[in-house]
N, C-alpha and C positions, 0 to 999 in steps of 0.2 A: 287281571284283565285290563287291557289297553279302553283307559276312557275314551267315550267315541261323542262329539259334539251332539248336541239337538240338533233334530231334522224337523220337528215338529211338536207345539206347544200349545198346553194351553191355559188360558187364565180367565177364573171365573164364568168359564163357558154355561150357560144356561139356556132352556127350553121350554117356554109353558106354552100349553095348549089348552085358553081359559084358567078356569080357575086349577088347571093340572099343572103341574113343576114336573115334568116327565125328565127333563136334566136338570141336577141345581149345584150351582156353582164348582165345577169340576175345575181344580186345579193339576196338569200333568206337562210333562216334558216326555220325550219320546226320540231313543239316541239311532242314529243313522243307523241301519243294517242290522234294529233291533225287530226279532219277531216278540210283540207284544200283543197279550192276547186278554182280552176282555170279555167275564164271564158273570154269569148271574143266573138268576131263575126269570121267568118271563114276568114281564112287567117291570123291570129294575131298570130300564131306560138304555139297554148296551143298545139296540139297532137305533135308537132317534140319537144317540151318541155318535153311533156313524155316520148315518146318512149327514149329519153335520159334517164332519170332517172330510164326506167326501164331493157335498156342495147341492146335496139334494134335500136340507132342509137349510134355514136361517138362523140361527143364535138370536134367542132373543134378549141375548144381556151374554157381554164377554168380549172376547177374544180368541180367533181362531191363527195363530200363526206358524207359517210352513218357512224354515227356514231365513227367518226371523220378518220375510212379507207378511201382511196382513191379510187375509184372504176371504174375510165373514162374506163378500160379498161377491165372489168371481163366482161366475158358474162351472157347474162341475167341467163342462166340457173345455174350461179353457186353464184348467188345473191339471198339474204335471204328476193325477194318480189317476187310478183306475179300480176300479171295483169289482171285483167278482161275486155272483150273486150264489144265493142256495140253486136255486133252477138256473143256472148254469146261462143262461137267456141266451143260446147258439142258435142259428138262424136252421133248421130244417131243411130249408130248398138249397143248403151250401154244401160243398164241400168241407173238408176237413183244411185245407189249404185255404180258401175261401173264407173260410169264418175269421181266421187266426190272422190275415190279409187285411181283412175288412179294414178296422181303423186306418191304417194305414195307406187304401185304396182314397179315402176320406178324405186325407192328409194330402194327396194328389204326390202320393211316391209313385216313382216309378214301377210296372210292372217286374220289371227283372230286379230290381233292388227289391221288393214286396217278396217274391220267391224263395231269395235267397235267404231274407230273413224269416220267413218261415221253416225254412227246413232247418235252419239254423237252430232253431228255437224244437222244434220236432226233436232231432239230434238229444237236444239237451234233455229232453222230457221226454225220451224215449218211446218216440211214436216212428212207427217205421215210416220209411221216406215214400215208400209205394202209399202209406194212407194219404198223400195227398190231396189225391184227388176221389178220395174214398168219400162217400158218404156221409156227415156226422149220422145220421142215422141208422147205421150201420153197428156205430162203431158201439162199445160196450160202458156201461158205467162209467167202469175208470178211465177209458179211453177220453170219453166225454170230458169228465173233469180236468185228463192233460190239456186237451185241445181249448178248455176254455181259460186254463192259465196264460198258457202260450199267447192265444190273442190277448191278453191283459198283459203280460209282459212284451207285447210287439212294439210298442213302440214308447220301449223304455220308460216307463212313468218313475218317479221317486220315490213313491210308497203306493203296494198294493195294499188294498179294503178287501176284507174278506166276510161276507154277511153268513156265515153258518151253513159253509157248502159242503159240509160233510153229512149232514143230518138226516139225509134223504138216501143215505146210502145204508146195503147191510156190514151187519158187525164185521164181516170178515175184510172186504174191500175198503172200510176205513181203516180198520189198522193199519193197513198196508199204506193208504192214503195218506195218511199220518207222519210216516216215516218219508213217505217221500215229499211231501211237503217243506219237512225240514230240511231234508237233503239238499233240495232246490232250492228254500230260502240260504244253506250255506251256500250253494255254487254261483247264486247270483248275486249275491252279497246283497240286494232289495230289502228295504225296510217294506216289514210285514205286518200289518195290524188285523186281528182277528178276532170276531164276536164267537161266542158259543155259549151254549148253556151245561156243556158236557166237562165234565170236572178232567176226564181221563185225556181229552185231547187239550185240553189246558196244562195239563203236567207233560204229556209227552212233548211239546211242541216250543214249547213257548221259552224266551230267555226271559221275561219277566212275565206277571199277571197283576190285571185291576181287576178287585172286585168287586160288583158292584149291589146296590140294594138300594132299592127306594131313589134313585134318579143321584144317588151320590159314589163315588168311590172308595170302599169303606177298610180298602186296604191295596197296598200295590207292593211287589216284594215278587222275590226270584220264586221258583215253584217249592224249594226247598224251603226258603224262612216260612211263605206262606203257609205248607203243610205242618211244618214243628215251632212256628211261631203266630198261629192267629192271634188277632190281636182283640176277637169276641166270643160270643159264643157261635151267633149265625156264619162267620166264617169260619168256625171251626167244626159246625155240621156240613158246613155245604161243601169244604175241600176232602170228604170222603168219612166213610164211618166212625163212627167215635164211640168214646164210653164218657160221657158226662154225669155227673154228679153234682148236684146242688151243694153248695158248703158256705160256710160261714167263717169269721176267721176264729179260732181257737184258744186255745193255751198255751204256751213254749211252740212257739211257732207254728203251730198244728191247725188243722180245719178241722171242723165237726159239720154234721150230715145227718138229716131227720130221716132220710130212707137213698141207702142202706142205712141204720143207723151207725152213728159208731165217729170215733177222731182218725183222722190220717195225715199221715208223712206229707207235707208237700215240697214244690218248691221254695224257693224264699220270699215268700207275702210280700206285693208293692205296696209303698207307702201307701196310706188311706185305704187300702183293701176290708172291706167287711164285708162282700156279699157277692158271690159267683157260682163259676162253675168250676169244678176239677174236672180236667180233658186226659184221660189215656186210649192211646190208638192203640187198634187190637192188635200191633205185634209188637206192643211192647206190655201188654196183660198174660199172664204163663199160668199154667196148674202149676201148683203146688205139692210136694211132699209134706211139707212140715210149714207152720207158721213162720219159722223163724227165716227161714228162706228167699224172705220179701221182706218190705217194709211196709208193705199192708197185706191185709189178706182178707178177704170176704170168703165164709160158705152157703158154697150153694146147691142147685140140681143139674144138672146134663139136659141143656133140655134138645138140642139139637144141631146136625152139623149139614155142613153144604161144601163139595167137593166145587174148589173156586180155581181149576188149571192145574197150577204149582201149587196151590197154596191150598189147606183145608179151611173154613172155618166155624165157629162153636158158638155155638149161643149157651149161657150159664144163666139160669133164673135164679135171683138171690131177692126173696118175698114178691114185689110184685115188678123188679126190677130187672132187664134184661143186659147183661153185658157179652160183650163180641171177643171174642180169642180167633186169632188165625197161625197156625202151624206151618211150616214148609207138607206139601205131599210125601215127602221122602220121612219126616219124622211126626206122623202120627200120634194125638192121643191115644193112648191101651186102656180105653173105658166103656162104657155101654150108656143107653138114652137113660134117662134117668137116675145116675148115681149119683151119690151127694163128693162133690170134688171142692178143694180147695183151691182159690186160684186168689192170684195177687199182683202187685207190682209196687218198681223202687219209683223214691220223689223225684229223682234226676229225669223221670221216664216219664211225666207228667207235666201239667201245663196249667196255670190257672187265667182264665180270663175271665172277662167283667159281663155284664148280661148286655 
């Protein structure tokens, strides 16, 4: 991949609100024409992280700089990005032409140039040219979320903000959302930066992810190292289901485990390692035939399965311990709820990280 400069930087950015550290000391660089997406659970500081970077709150200790200017202090309006909100904030009494116009009308362009780059923009984001002078209230969910890109990319800003404007929508018109979002951020080449709390639009979407916890960023990595390389345990529950295991370090390189009990294969123990968790993702846990067919193996009971699209998945209870198998649909376990099954996995297919 063609390195691509910073567009946008930041050093020791922080936030209190009183005796609150809602941001603390964020260190990030952020490369032109990168969609970067920053995710967390609520209260982990992604929205007061933005509204900093897009000039609607203040840094109270740091550094905010957009292509290597200083910016703690401009206001948003006189900053060369633009924000999209969750509620979309489109004006009602406008048109669809009208809204996407707006800034622009602001700006004192001219009418016929305002036009042109609206439909321009329409065009691209595939809203027919007769929506014009349609309605926004008319128009339908996803219609809506074209029209309110459109006007945020009307008058070229450097980086869009994106505050979690998929979340109000149903599951079937995000995914779609989803895809086309990226799509768009390819054809505009725009640096995209994006809050959510939703792990699945963070992996589809994104060419890298921050994660965040507690007002810090506690790992930042393409969607790929992030999911086969967390670098804890809370990142390695929050990038999607897991099988954790408490361990400790071993014997001839091995962990031992108070429940399930028993020692297992791992990877190769980091230096100073005494105390974590062993990490395997349910598609790489399998039933077993035979013990020896793995390099670990637990038995257990069948306790339950959940048809997940393509994919099945099993819940295995081994004493009071529940671990996740997922099968393709097309290659089915041949068992019943409750049968006692063997199931296992090799060390390369595991992950140890620290608490």
């Amino acid at each position: 991949m063609v390195e691509r400069p910073s567009i946008l930087q930041l050093r020791q950015v922080t936030k209190q609100f009183g005796a609150l550290t809602a941001v603390d000391h964020i260190d990030l660089d952020v490369a032109e024409g990168e969609f970067f997406t920053i995710v967390g659970p609520s209260g982990s500081g992604k929205t007061t992280l933005l509204r900093m970077l897009a000039g609607m709150e203040s840094p109270s200790a740091g550094d905010i700089l957009l292509k290597g200017r200083r910016i703690n202090d401009v206001p948003a309006n006189q900053r060369p990005t633009c924000m999209v909100f969750q509620s979309l904030a489109l004006f009602p009494h406008r048109s669809v032409g009208q809204n996407i116009e707006f800034a622009l009308k602001i700006r004192g362009v001219s009418p016929e140039e305002r036009r042109a780059r609206a439909l321009f923009l329409m065009r691209q984001l595939r809203l027919p040219e007769d929506y014009y002078a349609k309605s926004v209230t008319k128009c339908s969910g996803g219609e809506r979320q074209r029209v309110a890109l459109a006007r945020a990319l009307a008058y070229d800003p450097q980086i869009l903000f994106f505050d979690e404007p998929l979340s109000a929508i149903d599951y079937k018109l995000r995914k779609t959302l989803e895809k086309e979002l990226k799509d768009i951020h390819r054809e505009t080449g725009k640096t995209f930066m994006y809050i959510t709390h939703s792990l699945e639009e963070a992996m589809v979407m994104s060419d890298r992810i921050g994660v965040m916890r507690g007002g810090r960023l506690v790992q930042v990595g393409t969607p790929h190292q992030i999911y086969t390389s967390p670098r804890d345990k809370f990142v390695s529950e929050f990038m999607g289901e897991v099988n954790l295991i408490e361990v400790r370090r071993g014997a001839n390189g091995r962990v031992s485990a108070a429940a399930p009990a028993g020692e297992f294969s791992a990877p190769v123990l980091p230096a100073g390692f005494e105390h974590g968790h062993l990490v395997v993702r349910p598609e790489f846990m399998r039933f077993l035939g035979a013990a020896g067919e793995a390099e670990n193996h637990l038995v257990g009971r069948l306790y339950n399965e959940y048809a997940l699209g393509s994919r099945i998945q099993y819940q295995v209870r081994v004493g009071e311990h529940v671990f996740v198998l997922e099968r393709l649909r097309q290659q089915p376990f041949a068992g019943h709820l409750d049968q006692e099954v063997l199931i296992g996995w090799d060390a390369r297919d595991s992950i140890l990280v620290g608490d």
